[in-house]
N, C-alpha and C positions, 0 to 999 in steps of 0.2 A: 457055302456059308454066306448067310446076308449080311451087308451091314449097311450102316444108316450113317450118311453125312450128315455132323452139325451144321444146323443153316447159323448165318453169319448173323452178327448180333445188328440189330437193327434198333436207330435211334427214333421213337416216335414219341409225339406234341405232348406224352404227358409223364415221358422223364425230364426229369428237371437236368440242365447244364451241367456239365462240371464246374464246380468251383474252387480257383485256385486259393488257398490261405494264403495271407499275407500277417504278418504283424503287425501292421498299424504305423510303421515308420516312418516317416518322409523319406522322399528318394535322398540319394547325397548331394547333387547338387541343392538342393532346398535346404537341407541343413549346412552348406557352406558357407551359402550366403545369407543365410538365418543368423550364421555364428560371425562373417564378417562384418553387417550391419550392425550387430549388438558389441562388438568390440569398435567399432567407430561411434556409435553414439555412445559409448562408455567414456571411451577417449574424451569427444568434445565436452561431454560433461564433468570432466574430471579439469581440462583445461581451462572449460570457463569458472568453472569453482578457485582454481589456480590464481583466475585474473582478478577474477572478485575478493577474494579473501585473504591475499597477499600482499597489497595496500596497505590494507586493515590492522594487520598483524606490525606490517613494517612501522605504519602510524602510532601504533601501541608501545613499541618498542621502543621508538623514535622521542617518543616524550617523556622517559626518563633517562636520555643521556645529555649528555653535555655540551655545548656547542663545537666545544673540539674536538668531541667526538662522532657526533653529526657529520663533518665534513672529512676527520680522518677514515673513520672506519664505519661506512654509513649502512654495509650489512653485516657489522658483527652485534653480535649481543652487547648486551652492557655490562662491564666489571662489575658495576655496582647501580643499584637503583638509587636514583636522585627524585625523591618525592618531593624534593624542594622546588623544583617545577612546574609541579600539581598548584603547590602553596602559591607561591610567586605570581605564577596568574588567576590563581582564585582572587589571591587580594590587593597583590599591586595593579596588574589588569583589569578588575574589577571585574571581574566575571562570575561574581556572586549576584551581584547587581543585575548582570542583564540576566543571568541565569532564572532569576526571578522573574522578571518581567518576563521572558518568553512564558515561563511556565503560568503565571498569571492571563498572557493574552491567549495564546493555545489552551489553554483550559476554558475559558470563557465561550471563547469562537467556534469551540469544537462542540462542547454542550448544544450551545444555540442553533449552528449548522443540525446538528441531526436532530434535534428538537422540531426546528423550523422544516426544515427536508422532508422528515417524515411525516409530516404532516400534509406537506404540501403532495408529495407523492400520494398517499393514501389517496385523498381525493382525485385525483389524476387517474388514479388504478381502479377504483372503486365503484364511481360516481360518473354516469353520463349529464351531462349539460351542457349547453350550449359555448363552446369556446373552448371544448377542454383539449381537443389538438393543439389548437390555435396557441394556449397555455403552454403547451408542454413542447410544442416545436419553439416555443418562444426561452424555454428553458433551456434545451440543445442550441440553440445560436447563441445563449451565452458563454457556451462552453467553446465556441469557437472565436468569439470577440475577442482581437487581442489586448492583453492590459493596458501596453505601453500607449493604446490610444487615448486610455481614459484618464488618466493620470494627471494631465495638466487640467481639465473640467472636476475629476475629482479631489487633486490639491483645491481648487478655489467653493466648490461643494464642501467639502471639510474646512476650510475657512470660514466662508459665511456661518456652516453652525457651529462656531466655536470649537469643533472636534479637532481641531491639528496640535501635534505633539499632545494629544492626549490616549491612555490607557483606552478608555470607551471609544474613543475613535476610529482606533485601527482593530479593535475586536468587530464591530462594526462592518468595517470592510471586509476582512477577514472571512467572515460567513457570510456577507456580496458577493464574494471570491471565490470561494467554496458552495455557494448552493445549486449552483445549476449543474457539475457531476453528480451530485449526493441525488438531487431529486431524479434525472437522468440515471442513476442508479438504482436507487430505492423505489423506483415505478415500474419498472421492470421486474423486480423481486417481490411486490408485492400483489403481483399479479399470479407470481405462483402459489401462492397461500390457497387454502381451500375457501370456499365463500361459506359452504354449510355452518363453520362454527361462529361465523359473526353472525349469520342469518338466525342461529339456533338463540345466542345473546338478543339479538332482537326481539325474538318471540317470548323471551323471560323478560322483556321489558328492560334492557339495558338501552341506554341511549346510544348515540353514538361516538359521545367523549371516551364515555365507559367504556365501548366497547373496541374503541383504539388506542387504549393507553391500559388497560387491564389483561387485553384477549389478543389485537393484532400483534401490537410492538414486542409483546413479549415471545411472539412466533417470529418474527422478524429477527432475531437476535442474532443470527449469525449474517444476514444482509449489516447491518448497523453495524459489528465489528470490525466487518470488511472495508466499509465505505469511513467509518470512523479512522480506522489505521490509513487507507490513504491519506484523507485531509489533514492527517494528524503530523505525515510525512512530507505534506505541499505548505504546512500552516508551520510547520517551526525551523522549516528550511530556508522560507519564506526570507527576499533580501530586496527586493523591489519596493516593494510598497511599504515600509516600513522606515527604507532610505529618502522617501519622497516626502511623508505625510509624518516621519515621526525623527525631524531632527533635534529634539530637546537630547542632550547628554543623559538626563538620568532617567532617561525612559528608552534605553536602546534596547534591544534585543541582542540575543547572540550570533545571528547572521555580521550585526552590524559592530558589535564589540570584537567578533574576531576578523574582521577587516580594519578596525580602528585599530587594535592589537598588532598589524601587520605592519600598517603607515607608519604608527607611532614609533615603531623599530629605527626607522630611517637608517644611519650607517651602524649601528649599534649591534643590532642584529641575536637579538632575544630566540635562535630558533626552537629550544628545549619547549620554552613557556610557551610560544606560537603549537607549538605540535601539543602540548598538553591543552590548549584549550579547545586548540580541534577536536582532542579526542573527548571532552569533554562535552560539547553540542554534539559530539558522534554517537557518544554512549547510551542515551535514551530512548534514542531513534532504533537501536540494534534491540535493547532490549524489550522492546514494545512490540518489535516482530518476532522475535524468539518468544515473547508469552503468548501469541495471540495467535503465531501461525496457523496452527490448525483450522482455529474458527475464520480468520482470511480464505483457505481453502474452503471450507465447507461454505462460507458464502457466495465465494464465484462459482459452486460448483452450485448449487441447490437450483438453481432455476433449471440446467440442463437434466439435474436427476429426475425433477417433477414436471 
């Protein structure tokens, strides 16, 4: 009987590998420490949320109770709401008063700043000519000047023209104050803009007024929120220069009435009204970032997306 050995299986160049299947998994250690990274930065961010917003809260609470109960039971709730504190330094404090006037100079300063800003960015962003570094590094070193130098040359500048203890005077300053981040900002972001649609405005015979107050600025509008909500946060927190150039009593701001509001306690010791008024210059400022967050983000983010 014959028979015939199988020859052994031989591997040549044009079988392909074997391939082992996997599932797509990460190994375990990657997913360990995948899942212990994301519980530590959960953590931190749950702590600094903690540190931030528990102040806030305590401060809220804090301004309708009572003095005796302020310092008996300074984290318990309150039996009862005492809105008579809200009252009491709205009108005996007078923080109707400055509450106006802040909102009158902040209104003004903040207009002008991003008015003036973007404009002067635009050109900065837009426009070669001669000097326009020279310009714009000229802008970044005001952002590094410190106030406290200018203060005693700008007290006797606002003297000579008549501007001290006046409303126009310290709006004035204010967008002084405020322009070199705004322009620093808004040169930047207006660089990421496309050029074709203002070039296309050209070609239909738009000027260039038109075509930066019809066509850029309204592309710009999430840079302007962003840079608007800071100045808006530097300009009514504002306690320096307002102490220096604006000592008339009935032109104070709210920096400066709730520091007057604090002195004027002397052993008396008002803390209900003091904590109501804080939260009162506090309250605007939260809700200006709770309306606007988003467009905040989308404008610090728009340059990196484009």
């Amino acid at each position: 009987m014959k028979t015939t050995d199988t020859p052994p299986a031989e591997v040549t160049g044009n079988r392909p590998p074997a391939v082992t299947k996997t599932n797509g998994a990460p190994p375990a250690k990657q997913k360990r420490e995948g899942s212990v990274l994301n519980v530590f930065s959960h953590g931190m961010l749950v702590l600094w949320a903690f540190m931030v917003v528990m102040p806030l809260l305590w401060a809220v609470m804090t301004s309708f109770k009572t003095d005796a109960d302020i310092f008996g039971s300074p984290w318990k709730l309150p039996d009862s709401l005492h809105f008579e504190n809200w009252s009491r330094a709205w009108s005996d404090a007078h923080m109707s008063e400055y509450f106006l006037n802040t909102v009158v100079v902040v209104g003004f300063s903040l207009v002008g700043t991003l008015i003036l800003g973007s404009m002067a960015a635009y050109v900065l962003a837009r426009f070669t000519f001669p000097g326009n570094r020279f310009l714009y590094f000229l802008f970044i070193g005001g952002m590094s000047f410190p106030i406290m130098l200018a203060l005693v040359p700008l007290f006797f500048v606002m003297q000579n023209m008549s501007l001290l203890n006046t409303i126009p005077g310290l709006v004035l300053v204010y967008i002084a104050y405020s322009l070199p981040f705004t322009v620093f900002f808004l040169t930047a972001f207006f660089r990421t803009l496309p050029t074709s649609v203002a070039e296309a405005a050209f070609v239909d015979g738009a000027s260039h007024t038109r075509t930066f107050f019809q066509i850029m600025l309204p592309m710009a509008k999430p840079g302007l929120i962003s840079v608007g909500i800071f100045n808006f946060l530097g300009q009514w927190n504002q306690y320096m220069l307002p102490t220096v150039l604006n000592t008339d009593p009935d032109r104070r701001v709210l920096a400066q009435g709730l520091v007057e509001l604090a002195v004027n306690q002397g052993y008396k010791g008002d803390w209900s009204g003091l904590f109501a008024g804080l939260v009162m210059a506090m309250l605007p400022v939260l809700a200006a970032y709770i309306i606007f967050q988003r467009q905040v983000v989308a404008g610090l983010t728009a340059g990196a997306l484009k």
